[in-house]
N, C-alpha and C positions, 0 to 999 in steps of 0.2 A: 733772154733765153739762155739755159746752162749749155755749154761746151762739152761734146763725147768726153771732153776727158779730164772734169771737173763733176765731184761729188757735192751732194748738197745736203748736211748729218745735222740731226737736233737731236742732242743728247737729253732723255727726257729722267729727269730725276725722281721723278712721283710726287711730287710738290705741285704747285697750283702755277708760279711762273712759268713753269717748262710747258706743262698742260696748256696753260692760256695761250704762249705761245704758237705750239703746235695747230693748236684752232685756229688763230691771228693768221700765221702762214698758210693755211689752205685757202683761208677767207682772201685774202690781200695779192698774196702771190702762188696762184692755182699754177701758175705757166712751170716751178719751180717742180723737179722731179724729188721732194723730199723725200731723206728718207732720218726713220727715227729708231735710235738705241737706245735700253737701257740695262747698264751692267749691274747687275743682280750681285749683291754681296754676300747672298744665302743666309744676311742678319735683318734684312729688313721687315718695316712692321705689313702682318698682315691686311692694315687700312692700303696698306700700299701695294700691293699686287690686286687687291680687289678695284686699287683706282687705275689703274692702268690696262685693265679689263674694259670700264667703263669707256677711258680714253678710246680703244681700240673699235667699242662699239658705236661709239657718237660718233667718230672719225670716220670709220671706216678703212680703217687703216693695219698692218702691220706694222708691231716692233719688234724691233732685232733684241732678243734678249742673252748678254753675254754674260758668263760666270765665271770665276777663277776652278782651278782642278782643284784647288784643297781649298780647305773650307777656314776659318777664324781660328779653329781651336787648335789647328796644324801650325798655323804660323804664330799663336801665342803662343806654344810650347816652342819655336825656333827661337822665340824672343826672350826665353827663359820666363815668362812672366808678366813679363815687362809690359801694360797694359799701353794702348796710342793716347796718344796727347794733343792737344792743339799746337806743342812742337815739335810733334814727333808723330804724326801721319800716316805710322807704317801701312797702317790698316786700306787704308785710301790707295796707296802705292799698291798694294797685294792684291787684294780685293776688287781696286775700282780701276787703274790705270794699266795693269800690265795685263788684264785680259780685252782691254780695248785696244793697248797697243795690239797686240795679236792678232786681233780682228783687221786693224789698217794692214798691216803688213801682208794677212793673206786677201784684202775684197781692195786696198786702196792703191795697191803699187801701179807710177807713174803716173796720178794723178794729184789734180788741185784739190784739197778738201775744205770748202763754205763749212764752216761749225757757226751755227746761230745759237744764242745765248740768251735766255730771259732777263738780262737786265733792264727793269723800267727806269723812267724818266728820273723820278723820284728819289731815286736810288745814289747815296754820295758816292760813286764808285765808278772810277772808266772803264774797267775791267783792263783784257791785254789786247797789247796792239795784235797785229795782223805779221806777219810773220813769212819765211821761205816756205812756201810748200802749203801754207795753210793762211785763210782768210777768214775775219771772225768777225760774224754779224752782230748788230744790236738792234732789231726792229723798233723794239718797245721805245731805246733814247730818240731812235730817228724819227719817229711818228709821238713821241711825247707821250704815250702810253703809260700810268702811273696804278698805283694802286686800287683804285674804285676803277679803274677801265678791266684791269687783269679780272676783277670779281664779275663785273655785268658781263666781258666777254665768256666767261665759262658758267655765268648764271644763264645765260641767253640761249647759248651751245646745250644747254639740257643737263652739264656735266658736274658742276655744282663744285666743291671746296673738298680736296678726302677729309675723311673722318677723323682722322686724327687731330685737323686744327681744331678739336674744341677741348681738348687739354694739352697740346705739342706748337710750335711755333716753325719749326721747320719737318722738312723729308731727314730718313737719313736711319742707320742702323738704329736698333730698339734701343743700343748700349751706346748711343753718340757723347760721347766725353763732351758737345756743346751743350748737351742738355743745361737748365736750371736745376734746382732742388724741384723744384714747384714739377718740373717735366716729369723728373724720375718719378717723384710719387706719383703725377700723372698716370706712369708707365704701370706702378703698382697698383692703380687702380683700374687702373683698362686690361692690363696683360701681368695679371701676378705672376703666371709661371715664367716668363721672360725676366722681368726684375729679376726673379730669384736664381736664373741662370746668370746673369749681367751681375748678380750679389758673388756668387760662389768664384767667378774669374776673380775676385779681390782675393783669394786666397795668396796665404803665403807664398812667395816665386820659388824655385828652385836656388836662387841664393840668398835666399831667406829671408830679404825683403818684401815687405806688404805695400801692394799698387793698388789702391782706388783712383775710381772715376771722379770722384770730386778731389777737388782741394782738401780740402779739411774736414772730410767726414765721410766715413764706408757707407756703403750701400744699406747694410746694415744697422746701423747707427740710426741711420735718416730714418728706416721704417720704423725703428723703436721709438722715437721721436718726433715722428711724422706729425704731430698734431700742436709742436710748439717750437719746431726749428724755424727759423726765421728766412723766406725764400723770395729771390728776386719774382717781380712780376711778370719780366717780360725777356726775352733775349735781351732787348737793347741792354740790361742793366747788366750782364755778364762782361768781364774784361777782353774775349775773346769773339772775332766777329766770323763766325763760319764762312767762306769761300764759296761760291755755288760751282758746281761740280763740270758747267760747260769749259769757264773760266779755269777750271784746273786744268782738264783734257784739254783745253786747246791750247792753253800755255804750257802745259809739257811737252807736247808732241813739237809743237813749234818750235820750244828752246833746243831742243838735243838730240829727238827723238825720231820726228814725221821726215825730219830732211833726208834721212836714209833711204828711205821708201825711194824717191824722187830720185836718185841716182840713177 
């Protein structure tokens, strides 16, 4: 049973893990007063606000939907340009973590906050420990829950996979620097006016350097070439392995951040 004064938060990302999750917990532990957030980055694809419609109608449930006050193109222009990086995150920071912080500080002060995390079994990754102030679940590792379970549990729930995984491999802004080649054209082919906004951020910065999203070729570039640039097949084959977004929030707050609140 949760304690008056212990929260219980599944941060849902618009992705299938977070999703499945969120079904798993009502199914498994109904006793559990969850509640579920999703911070809105004002860049996400619209497969993904239409799946989180779904979630909320199969569910029956509310989610707490947070957004930042200024929008991407505020804080590119703060950054002179300067587009996010897989080491350089700002965007995640702006966008994803400081209007969640926000949100704790005004609905979580003086309590314990449960953050549950879609990691499955499957997965080579422990995620972060548990921390002052904050407690971070894994259902999926502890019940062994693995990939063909995540698919039957939201095939079964009615809620099905969003739309975007039949050319995208994760959730995440239209312009996610994880993407593949193979994604962005994806992106071009499902959402051209989105590419060609996510094409025009490569403009020259203000000190006169040029930021793309890829390594080694503009947005640009790729769609001229779209039909013989040579693209990995899958995430796995990219050098860089995206974070799932429970695992950020709850290792931020925990490291520097939530312990504040708890004063």
């Amino acid at each position: 049973m949760s304690k008056p004064d212990e929260r219980h938060i599944l941060a849902l990302s618009g992705g299938k893990d977070s999703a499945a999750l969120a079904v798993y917990m009502k199914q498994t532990r109904p006793e559990l007063p969850m509640e579920y957030v999703f911070t809105d980055s004002g860049c996400e694809l619209p497969e993904t606000y239409e799946y989180l419609e779904r979630i909320k109608a199969v569910l029956g449930i509310e989610i707490v939907q947070l957004k930042s006050k200024r929008g991407f193109r505020h804080y590119l222009k703060l950054k002179r340009g300067y587009l996010p990086t897989p080491l350089n995150r700002w965007c995640t920071e702006y966008l994803k973590l400081i209007p969640y912080r926000r949100w704790l500080d005004e609905n979580c002060g003086g309590t314990i906050m449960h953050s549950y995390v879609g990691i499955r079994a499957d997965e080579d990754r422990e995620g972060f420990k548990s921390r002052e102030g904050i407690v971070q679940h894994h259902p999926f590792v502890d019940d062994g829950i693995v990939l063909d379970d995540v698919k039957d549990i939201l095939e079964d729930a009615g809620m099905g996979l969003p739309a975007y995984y039949s050319w995208r491999s994760r959730s995440g802004c239209f312009f996610c620097f994880y993407q593949t080649k193979r994604e962005w054209l994806g992106l071009l082919e499902h959402h051209p006016d989105l590419y060609a906004e996510a094409e025009a951020m490569e403009l020259a910065s203000e000190a006169g350097s040029v930021f793309t999203w890829c390594d080694d070729i503009s947005l640009a570039e790729l769609r001229e070439r779209r039909h013989d640039v040579q693209c990995p097949i899958s995430q796995a084959e990219t050098s860089h392995e995206r974070p799932r977004l429970g695992e950020i929030l709850s290792n931020h707050f925990a490291r520097d951040k939530y312990t504040r609140i708890l004063r």
